[in-house]
N, C-alpha and C positions, 0 to 999 in steps of 0.2 A: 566447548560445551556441546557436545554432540547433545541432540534434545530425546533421541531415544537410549540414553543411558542415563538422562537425567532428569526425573519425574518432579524436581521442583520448580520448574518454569511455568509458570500460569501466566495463560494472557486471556483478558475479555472475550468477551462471544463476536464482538464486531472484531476483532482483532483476526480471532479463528475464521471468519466468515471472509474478511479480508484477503487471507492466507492463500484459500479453499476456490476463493472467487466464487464463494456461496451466499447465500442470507443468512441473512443471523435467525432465521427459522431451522435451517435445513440444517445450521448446527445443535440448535436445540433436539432436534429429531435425534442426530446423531447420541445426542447424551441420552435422550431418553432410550434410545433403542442399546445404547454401552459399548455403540460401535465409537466412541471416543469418551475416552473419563474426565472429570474435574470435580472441583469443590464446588460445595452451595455456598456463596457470600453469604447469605443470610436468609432465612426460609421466606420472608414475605415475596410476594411477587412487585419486582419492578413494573415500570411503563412499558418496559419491553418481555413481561414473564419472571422466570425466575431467574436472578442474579447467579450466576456463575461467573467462575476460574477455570479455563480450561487448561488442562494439562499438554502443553505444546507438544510434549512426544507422541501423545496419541494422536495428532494430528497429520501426523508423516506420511499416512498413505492418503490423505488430501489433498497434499502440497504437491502443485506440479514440479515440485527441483527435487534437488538434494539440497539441506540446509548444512553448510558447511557453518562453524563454529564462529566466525566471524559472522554470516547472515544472522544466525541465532540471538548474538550479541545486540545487531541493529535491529532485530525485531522485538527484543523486550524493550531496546531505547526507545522504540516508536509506539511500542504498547505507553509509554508514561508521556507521548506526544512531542515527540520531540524531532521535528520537521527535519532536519539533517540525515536524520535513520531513518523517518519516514522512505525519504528519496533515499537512500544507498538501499533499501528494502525495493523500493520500484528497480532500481538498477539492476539487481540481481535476477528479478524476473522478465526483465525484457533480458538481460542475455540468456535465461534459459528457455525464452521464445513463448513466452505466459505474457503474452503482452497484454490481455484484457487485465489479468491481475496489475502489471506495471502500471497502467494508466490511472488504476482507484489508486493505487498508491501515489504516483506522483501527482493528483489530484489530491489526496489528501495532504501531503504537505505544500503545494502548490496556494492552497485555500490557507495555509498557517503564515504564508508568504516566503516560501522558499525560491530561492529567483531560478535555481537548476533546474528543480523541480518545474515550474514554469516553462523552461528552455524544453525541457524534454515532452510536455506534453504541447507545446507546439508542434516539436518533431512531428508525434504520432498523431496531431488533428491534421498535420500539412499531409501525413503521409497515408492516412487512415490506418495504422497501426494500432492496434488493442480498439477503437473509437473508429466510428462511422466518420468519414473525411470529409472536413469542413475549414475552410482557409480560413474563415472569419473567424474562427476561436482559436486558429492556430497562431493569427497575425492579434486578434487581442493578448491570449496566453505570452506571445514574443515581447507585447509592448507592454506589458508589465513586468515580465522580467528585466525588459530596458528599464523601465521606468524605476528600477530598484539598482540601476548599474551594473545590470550585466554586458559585459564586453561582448560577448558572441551572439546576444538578442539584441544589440545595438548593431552591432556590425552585418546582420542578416537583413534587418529593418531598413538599415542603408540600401544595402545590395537589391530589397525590394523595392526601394523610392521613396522609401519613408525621409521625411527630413528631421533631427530629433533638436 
């Protein structure tokens, strides 16, 4: 599903703002200026303004990749919160070197208790990648990913001195 040929992928404004590694203001601007399109959910205003759907393909000159048809795929699984796409959506922007992006992502499925996701934002707290470097959240983030049995947050934990 290429998302510039396919105008029926809506995902949320936190979604789009996710995406963008913007706020969910700066995508509002967007709709209001038509530099990106979407549906009204419904005309009252939410807690956060007006309820929108944004239309994923207008979103493409946002997005620091290319969204190949498989990323596409894990982005609408993670638009409905579903931690697995969350993380394979961080993956995809840490290989295209969006690592601030990769980090809110693997943060957000990290927080659903993804233990990968976990793994990986240890990585970038150990390494200050996407995140200002900070051991102490990288060896918490590692020991909760041990603490849900991850093998290589266990095995790293060891290699630091941790005793599990």
């Amino acid at each position: 599903m290429d998302p510039s040929k396919n105008s029926s992928a809506y995902i949320s404004t936190q979604t789009a703002a996710l995406l963008a590694g913007k706020s969910v203001r700066t995508v509002n601007n967007w709709l209001e200026s038509g530099s990106i399109s979407g549906e009204r959910v419904h005309a009252e205003r939410g807690p956060g303004g007006l309820m929108w759907k944004i239309d994923l393909s207008s979103m493409a000159p946002y997005i620091p990749m290319k969204m190949a048809d498989a990323c596409v795929q894990e982005i609408l699984q993670a638009e409905v919160g579903d931690a697995a796409s969350m993380n394979h959506v961080g993956t995809y922007f840490y290989a295209a070197n969006a690592y601030k992006i990769a980090t809110d992502w693997f943060d957000a499925a990290a927080k659903k208790g993804h233990a990968d996701a976990m793994e990986w934002l240890s990585i970038c707290y150990f390494n200050g990648i996407g995140v200002e470097k900070n051991h102490a959240l990288g060896i918490q983030w590692l020991g909760k990913a041990a603490t849900l049995g991850h093998s290589v947050a266990k095995a790293k934990l060891r290699a630091l001195g941790f005793e599990l």
